[in-house]
Structures are given as C-alpha cells and as structure tokens.
C-alpha positions as CSV (number, residue, x, y, z in Angstrom):
1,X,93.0,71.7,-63.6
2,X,96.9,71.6,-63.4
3,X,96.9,68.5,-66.4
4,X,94.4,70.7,-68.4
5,X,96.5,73.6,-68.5
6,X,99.7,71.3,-69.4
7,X,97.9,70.0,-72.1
8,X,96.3,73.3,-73.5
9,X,100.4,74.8,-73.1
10,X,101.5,72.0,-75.0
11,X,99.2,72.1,-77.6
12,X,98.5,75.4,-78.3
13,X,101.3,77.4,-76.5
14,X,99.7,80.2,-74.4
15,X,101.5,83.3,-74.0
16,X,102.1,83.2,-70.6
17,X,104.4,79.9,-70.6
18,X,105.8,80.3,-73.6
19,X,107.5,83.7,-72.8
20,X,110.4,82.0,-71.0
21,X,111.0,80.0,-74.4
22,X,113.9,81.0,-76.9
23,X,112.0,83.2,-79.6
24,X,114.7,81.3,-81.9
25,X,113.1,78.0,-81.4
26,X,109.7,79.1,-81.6
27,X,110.5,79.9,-85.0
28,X,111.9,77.0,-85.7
29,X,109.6,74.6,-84.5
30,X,107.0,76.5,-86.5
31,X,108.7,76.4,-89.8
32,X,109.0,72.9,-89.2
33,X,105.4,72.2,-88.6
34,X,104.7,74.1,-91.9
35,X,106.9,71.8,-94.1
36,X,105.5,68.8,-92.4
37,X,101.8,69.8,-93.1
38,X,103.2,70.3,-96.9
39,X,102.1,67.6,-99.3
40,X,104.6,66.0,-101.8
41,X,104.5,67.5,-104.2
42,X,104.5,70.9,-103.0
43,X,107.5,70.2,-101.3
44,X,109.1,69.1,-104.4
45,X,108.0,72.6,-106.1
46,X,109.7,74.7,-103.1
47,X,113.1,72.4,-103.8
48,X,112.9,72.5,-107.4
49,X,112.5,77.0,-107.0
50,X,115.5,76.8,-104.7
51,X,117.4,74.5,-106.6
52,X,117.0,76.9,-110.1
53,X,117.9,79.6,-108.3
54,X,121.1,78.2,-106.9
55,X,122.0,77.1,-110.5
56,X,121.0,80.8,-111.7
57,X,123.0,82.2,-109.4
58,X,126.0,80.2,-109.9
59,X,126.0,81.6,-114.1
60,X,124.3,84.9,-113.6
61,X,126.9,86.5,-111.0
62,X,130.2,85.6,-112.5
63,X,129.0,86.9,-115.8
64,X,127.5,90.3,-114.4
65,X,130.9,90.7,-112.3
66,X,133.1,89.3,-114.9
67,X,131.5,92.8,-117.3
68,X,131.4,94.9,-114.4
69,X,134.8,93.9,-113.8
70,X,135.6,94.6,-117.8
71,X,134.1,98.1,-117.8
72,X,136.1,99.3,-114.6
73,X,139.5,98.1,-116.1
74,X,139.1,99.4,-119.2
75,X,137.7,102.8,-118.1
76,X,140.9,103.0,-115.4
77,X,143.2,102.3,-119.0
78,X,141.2,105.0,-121.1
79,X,141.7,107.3,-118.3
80,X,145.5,106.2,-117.7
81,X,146.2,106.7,-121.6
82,X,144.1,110.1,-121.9
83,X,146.9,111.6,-119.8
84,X,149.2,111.0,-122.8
85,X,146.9,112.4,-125.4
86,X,148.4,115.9,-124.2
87,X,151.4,115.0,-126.3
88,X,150.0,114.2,-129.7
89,X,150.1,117.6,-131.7
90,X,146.0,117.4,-132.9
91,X,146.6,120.4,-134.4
92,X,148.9,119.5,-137.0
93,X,146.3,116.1,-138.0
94,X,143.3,118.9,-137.9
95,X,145.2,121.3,-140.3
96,X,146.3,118.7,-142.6
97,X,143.0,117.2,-143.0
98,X,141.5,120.8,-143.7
99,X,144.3,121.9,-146.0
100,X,145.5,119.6,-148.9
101,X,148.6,121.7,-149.1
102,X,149.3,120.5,-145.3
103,X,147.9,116.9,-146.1
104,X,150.1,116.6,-149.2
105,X,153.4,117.8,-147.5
106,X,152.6,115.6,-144.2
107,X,152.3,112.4,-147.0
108,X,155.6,113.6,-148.7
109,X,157.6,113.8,-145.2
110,X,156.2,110.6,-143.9
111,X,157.3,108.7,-147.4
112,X,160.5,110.7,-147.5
113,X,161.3,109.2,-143.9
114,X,160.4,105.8,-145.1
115,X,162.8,106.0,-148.1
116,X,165.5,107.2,-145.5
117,X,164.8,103.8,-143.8
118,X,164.8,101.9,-146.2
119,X,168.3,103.1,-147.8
120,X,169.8,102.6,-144.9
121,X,169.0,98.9,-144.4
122,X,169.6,98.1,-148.0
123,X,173.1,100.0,-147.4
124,X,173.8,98.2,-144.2
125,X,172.9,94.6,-146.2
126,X,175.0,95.4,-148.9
127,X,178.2,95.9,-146.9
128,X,177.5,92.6,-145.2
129,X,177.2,90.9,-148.3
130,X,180.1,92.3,-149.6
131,X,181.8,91.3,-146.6
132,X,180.7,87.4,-148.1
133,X,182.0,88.4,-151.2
134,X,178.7,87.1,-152.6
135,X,178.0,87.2,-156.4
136,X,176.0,90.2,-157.2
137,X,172.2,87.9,-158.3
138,X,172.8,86.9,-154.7
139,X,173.6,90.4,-153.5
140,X,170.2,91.3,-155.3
141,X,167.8,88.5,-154.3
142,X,168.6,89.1,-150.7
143,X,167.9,92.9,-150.9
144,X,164.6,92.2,-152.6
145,X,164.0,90.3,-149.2
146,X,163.9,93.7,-147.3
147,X,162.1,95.6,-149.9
148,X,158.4,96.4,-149.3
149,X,155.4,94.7,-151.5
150,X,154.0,97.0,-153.3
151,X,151.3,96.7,-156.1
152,X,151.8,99.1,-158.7
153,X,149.4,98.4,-160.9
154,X,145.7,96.5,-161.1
155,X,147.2,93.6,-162.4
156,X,149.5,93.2,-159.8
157,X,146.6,93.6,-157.4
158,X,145.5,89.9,-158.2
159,X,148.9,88.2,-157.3
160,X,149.6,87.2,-153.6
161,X,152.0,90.0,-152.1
162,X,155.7,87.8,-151.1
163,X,157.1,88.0,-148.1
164,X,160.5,86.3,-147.3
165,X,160.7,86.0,-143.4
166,X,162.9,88.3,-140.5
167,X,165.5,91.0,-141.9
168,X,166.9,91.8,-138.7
169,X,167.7,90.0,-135.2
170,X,164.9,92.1,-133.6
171,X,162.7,90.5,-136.2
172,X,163.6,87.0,-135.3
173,X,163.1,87.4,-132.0
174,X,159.1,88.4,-132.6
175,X,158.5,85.3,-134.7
176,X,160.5,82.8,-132.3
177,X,158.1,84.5,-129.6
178,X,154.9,83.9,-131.8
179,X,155.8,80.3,-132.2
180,X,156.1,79.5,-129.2
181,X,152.8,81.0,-128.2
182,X,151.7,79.3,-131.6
183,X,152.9,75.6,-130.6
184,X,151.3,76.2,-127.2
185,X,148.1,77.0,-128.8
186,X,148.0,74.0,-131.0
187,X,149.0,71.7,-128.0
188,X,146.4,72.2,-126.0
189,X,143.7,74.2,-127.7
190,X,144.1,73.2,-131.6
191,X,140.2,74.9,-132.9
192,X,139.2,76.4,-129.9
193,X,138.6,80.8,-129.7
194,X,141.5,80.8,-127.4
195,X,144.1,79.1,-124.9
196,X,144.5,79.8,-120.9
197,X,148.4,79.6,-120.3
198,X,148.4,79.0,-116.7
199,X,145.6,76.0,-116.8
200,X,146.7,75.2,-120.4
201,X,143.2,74.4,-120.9
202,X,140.9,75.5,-124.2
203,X,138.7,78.5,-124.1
204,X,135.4,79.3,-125.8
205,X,133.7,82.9,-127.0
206,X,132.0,82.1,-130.2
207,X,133.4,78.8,-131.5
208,X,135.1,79.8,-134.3
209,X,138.9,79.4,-133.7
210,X,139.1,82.8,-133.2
211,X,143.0,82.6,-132.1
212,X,143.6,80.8,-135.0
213,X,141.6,83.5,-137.9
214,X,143.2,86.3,-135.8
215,X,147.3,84.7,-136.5
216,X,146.1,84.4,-140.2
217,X,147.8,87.6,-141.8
218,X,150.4,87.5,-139.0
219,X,151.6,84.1,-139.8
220,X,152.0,85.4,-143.6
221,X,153.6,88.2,-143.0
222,X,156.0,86.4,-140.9
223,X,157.0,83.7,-143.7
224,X,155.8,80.6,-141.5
225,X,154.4,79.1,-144.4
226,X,153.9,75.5,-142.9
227,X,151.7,76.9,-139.5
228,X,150.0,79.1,-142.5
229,X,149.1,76.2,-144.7
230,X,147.8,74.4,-141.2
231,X,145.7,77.4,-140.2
232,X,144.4,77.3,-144.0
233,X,143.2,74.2,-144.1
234,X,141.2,74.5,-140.6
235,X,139.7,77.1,-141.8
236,X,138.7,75.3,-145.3
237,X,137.5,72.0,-143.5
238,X,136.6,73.0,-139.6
239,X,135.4,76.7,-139.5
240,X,131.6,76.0,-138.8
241,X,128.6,78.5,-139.0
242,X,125.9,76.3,-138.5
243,X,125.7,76.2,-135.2
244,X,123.3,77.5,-132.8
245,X,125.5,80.1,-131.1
246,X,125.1,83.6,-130.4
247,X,128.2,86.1,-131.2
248,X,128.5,90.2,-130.9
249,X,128.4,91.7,-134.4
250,X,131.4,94.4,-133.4
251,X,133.4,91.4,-132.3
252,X,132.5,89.0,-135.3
253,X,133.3,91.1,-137.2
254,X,136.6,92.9,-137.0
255,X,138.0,88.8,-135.4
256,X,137.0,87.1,-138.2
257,X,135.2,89.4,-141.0
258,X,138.2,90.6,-140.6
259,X,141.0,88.2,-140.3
260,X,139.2,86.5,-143.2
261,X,139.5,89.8,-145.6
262,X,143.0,90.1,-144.6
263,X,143.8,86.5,-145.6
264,X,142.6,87.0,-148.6
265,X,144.1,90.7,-149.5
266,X,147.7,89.0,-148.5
267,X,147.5,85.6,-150.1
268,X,144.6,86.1,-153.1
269,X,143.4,82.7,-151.8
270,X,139.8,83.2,-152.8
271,X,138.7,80.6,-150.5
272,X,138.9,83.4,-147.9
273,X,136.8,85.6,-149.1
274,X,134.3,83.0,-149.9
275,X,134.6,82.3,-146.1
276,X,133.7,85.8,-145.5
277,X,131.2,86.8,-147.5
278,X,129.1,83.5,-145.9
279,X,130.2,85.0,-142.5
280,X,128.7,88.2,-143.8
281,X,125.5,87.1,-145.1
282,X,124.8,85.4,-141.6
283,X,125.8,88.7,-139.7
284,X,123.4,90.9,-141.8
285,X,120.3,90.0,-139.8
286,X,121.6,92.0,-137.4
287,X,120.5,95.2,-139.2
288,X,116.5,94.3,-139.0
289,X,116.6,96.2,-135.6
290,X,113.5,98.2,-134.6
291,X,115.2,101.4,-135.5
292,X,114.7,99.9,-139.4
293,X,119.2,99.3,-139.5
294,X,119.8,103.1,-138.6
295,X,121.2,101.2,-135.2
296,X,122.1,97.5,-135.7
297,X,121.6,94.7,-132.8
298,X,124.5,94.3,-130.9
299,X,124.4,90.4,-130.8
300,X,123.3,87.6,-133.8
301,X,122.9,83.9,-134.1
302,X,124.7,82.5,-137.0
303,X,122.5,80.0,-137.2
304,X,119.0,81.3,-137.0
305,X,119.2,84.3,-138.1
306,X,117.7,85.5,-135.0
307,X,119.3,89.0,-133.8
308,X,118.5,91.0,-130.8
309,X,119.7,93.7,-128.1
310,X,122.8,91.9,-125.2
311,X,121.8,90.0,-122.5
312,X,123.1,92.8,-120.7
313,X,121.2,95.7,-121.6
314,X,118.5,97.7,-123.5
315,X,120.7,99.7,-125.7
316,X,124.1,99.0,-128.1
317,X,127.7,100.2,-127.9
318,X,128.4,103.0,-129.4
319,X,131.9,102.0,-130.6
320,X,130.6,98.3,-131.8
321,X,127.8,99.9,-134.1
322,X,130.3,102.7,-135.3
323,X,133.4,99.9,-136.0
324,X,132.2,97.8,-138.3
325,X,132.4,99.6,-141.3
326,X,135.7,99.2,-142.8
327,X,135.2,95.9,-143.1
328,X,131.7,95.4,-144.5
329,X,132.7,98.2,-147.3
330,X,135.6,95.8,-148.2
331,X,133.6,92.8,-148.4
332,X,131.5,94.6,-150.7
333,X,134.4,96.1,-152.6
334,X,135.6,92.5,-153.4
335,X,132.6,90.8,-154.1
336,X,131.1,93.3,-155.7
337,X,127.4,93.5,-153.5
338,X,126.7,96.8,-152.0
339,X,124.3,95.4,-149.6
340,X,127.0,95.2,-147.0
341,X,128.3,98.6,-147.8
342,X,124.8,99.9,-147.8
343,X,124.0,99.0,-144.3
344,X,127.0,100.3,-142.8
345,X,126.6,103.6,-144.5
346,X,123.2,103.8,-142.9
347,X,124.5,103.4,-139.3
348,X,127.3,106.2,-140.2
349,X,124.6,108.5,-141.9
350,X,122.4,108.4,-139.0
351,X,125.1,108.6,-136.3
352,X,126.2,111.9,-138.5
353,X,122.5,113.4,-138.0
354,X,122.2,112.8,-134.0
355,X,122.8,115.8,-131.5
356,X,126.7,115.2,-130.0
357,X,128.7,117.6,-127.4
358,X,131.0,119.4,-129.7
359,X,131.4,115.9,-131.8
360,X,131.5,113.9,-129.2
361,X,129.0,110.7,-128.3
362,X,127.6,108.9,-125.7
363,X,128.9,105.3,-124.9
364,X,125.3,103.8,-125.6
365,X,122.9,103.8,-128.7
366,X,119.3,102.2,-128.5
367,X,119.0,99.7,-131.6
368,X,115.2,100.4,-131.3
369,X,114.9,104.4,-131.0
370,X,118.0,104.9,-132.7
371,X,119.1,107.6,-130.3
372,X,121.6,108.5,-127.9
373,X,120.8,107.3,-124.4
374,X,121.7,110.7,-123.1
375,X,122.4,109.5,-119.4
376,X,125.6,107.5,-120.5
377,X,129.8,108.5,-120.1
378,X,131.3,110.1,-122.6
379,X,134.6,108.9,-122.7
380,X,137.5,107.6,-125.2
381,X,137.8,104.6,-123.7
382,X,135.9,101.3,-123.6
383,X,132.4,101.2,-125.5
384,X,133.1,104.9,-127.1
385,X,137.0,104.9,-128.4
386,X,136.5,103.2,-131.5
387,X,134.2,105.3,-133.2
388,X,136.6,107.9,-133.2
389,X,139.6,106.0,-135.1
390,X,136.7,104.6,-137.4
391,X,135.7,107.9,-138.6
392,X,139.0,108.8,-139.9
393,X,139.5,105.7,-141.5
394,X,136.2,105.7,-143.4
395,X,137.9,108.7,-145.0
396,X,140.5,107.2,-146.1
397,X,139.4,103.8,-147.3
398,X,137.4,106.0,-149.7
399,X,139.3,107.7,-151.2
400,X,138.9,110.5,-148.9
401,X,135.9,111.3,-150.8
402,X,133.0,110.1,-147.5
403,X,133.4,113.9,-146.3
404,X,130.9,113.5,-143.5
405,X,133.3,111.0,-141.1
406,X,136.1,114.0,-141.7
407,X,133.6,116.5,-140.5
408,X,132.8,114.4,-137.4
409,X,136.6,113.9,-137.0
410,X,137.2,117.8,-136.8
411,X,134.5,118.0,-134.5
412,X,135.5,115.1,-132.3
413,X,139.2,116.6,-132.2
414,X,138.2,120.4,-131.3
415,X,135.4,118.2,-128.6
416,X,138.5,115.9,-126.9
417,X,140.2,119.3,-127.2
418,X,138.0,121.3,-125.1
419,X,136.7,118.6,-122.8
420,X,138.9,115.5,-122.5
421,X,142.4,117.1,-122.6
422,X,144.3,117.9,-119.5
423,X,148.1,118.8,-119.0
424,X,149.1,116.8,-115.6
C-alpha cells in the first residue's frame, strides 16, 4: 500500500505530497515536460517566432526611440526659441505686406543699408591698396572681388554668377573651417549621406551623397573651385536613382531637389538641372495619394515608383507637405513643365480651403482624407514651422502676385500673435 502510494505521488503528483514542494519547480518541471512531448518540428517553429522577434526587436525599438527622441528635442528647441519671437516687431512685417507704401520703403531702407556696407568696404580696400601703391586696373579688379553678382538683365541670366573667394579675415576663417570638415568628409565617407566625427565612420539616409549635394552652392560661393569640380563630377558619374530605396519627399526634396537647382542657378551647368528634373520625375509619384494629390505621401521609392504614408504613422507632416513648393515651382520655371508647379499648387490650394485656429495648423495632415487630424499640437516647431516661412516665400518667388499664401501669412501672424506669444 505504502509502494502504491509512492508510485501514484511520483507519477501523478497528488496534492497532498506535493504541497511541501517549491511552487517554482513545479512549474518548471512542467514546462519541461511540455517541450519534451513537442515534436521537431514544432520546436523549430517556437525557436524560429522567438528568434524573429529578437531580431524585430533589436530594429524596431531604436528606430521608434531614435523619433521619439527627435520629436522631444525639437519640440524643447521650438519652445526655447518661441521665447525670442517676443522681440521680432510682426507688426511692422504685417503692415508692410498690407501696404505697398510700407513694403516699398521697408525694400528702400534695407537696400540703402546694403549700399552703406558696401561703400564702406570698398573705402576700407581702397586705402589698403593705396597703401601698396598698386596701379589703379589692380586697384579695380580687386574691388570687383567684393562687389555683389548681380544679373541685370536676361541675358546675363544665362552666364554663371563669379565669385572670387574671402574678402575679409572673418571670411577665411569660415572656409578654412569648411575644409576641414570637407577633407574629413572625403577621408572617411567620400559618397556616403553623411560622416560620424567621433567614429569617423560613413553614414547612410537615402544614398544619395547627401553631404556632398548639400556643399554644392556653398563650395561655389566660397571659390573652392577644385573640391567644386570633385563634387561635380560625383554627382555627373555616381549620383544613382535606380535603386530600390525609400526616401521622404520633404527631405528629398529641399537636400537634393534643392541643392541640385542651386548648382545650377550659380554655375549654369545644365547638367544639374538635368539631374533634377530626373530626381523630380521619380518624386512625383508621391502625389497619387488617396486624397487624389490635395495631400502628397510623405515617403517614395525612387526606384518603383511605389509611394505610401511613413512607417510611422497614418497621417503626413504638415510642414513636409507645405515645404516643398519653392522648389518644384523652380524646377518647372527652368524646364519649362508645369506639371511640378501644378501639383504643388494643389497641396497649397487645398491647405488654403481647410478650417485653421486663427491661421494656424495642426502638425499632421492625412494623405488619404486630406484633412487636418484635429487631435495633433499646434506648434512652430518641429513637423509644423516650416509651413509658415513657406507661405511667405511662395509670395515672393511669384512675383508677389500668389495672394492666398499672403492671406494665410496675415492670418498665421495675428494666430502666433494671439496664441503662441508670451513676454517672459
């Protein structure tokens, strides 16, 4: 009787022994005998689910912290630079735009200040040169150096604008500071997006040698005409679309829509603008959104085709949809397709028609709806500032003639006014 209940214990545990045992290793010892009555294969299913989501894990939490991380820093600088705003006279940039009188004198003072400026340094090279008792062609190539380009007239508008190099110590010391955050660049990260100082190892966004399209214009402004003639031909041999990689439209395009435009405007090197309006044509696909292109997709594969909402999120930036339009109007200024213009005037249009709080927006837009999501921050920092700045200088690339973005302007000044201002 005594073996019988041993045996029945050990086999089938009754609850009357067993409640001296360690809950803990009851547990355990069960587990166990489940994984050993599992066949194979089914144990190769439960390791291959827990290895995936290892792996998932390891991508999918640095990437949701590392934008968590984004938006909190950049709404802690909106709100640390919104305590300045209290100083800029709004007034005075709300009058002028209402009154030509006011805009007309605020343009005559601003050019009369740069004329001031600009005596002065010609007077201050002048006495140094004839301090060198240089020859007068001398005296006047040298102050044609400091003289601004202009482009007087349309033909002028097809040469390449000159720029002779640094004026002024000060200036010297910003190009010897770009080149040697240029030679590090090429060093270590020669056609990559971007370099990491501290590791001194390439970094990657969209694979277009974004560090290298954004020093374009700066490089020729400068005068570094060898590191512009290297950055030149990258971009003639190297820059490659056709690959299978996903980039944002807002980024895309004011990086390297951009940087490409600007390349050209300064140097008339139409190779540039051939380079953008391919980059263009791939970026359009982005405006076949549900909401018909009143909202654009936020992100686009170059490659495909293929557009769609971020990985994110259901909805787009506000800002990104809203600050693209300067330069898709250009790139249809100077090739002479409107398409690009067109769809840009679309998003503006619409975003002019949709309900606001005294001209102000939410931070997120739904490509599909085309509304507001009217839950989100109104702010004028990150994912919202942009459309502000754009508005004004829609206006003005048109020849102030787009009055709707000046409307929204007002209305976004009296809104920050009223809501966003505080004296501290």
């Amino acid at each position: 009787m005594h073996e019988k209940r041993d045996s029945s214990w050990f086999d089938l545990g009754t609850t009357e022994d067993l409640s001296n045992k360690p809950q803990k290793n009851q547990k355990r010892q069960s587990l166990f005998r489940h994984w050993n009555r599992l066949s194979r294969l089914q144990r190769s299913v439960v390791w291959l689910v827990i290895i995936s989501c290892t792996v998932s894990a390891i991508y999918v939490i640095p990437a949701i912290y590392h934008d968590l991380t984004y938006i909190e820093e950049m709404d802690k600088l909106s709100r640390k630079n919104s305590r300045l705003l209290h100083d800029v006279d709004a007034g005075s940039v709300t009058r002028a735009l209402t009154d030509s009188k006011a805009l007309n004198d605020l343009q005559r003072k601003a050019q009369e200040q740069i004329n001031d400026v600009m005596k002065k340094i010609r007077k201050q090279r002048l006495n140094k040169l004839k301090q060198k008792k240089l020859g007068p062609q001398h005296m006047q190539d040298i102050i044609g150096q400091i003289q601004p380009p202009l482009n007087k007239n349309s033909s002028d508008r097809e040469k390449p604008l000159l720029f002779t190099g640094p004026a002024n110590n000060r200036q010297k010391k910003v190009i010897l500071a770009f080149e040697h955050a240029w030679r590090a660049y090429k060093k270590y990260s020669w056609g990559h997006d971007e370099l990491h100082p501290i590791s001194k190892r390439p970094g990657e966004w969209f694979r277009l040698g974004l560090t290298i399209i954004d020093s374009l214009d700066t490089m020729y402004i400068m005068g570094l005409k060898e590191e512009f003639a290297e950055a030149r031909k990258w971009v003639a041999t190297t820059l490659n679309y056709n690959q299978a990689k996903e980039v944002n439209l807002f980024e895309c395009t004011i990086r390297v829509l951009g940087g490409l435009l600007s390349a050209y405007h300064l140097s008339k090197d139409k190779m540039f603008l051939d380079k953008a309006k391919d980059l263009g044509d791939r970026l359009m696909p982005a405006f076949q959104s549900g909401s018909d292109g009143l909202v654009p997709f936020s992100d686009v594969n170059l490659y495909t085709g293929r557009a769609h909402n971020p990985r994110w999120g259901p909805d787009s930036s506000s800002s990104e949809v809203t600050t693209i339009q300067v330069e898709f109007t250009d790139l249809s200024r100077e090739t002479g397709d409107p398409k690009y213009e067109n769809a840009v005037r679309k998003v503006t249009n619409h975003v002019h028609t949709l309900p606001k709080n005294n001209g102000l927006i939410p931070i997120f837009i739904s490509a599909d709806s085309g509304r507001f999501r009217s839950s989100s921050t109104i702010t004028l920092g990150a994912r919202g500032d942009s459309y502000y700045e754009y508005l004004l200088k829609q206006w003005v690339q048109t020849g102030q003639t787009y009055d709707i973005v000046k409307e929204d302007y007002l209305s976004a000044i009296e809104g920050i006014k009223k809501h966003l201002l505080k004296k501290i």
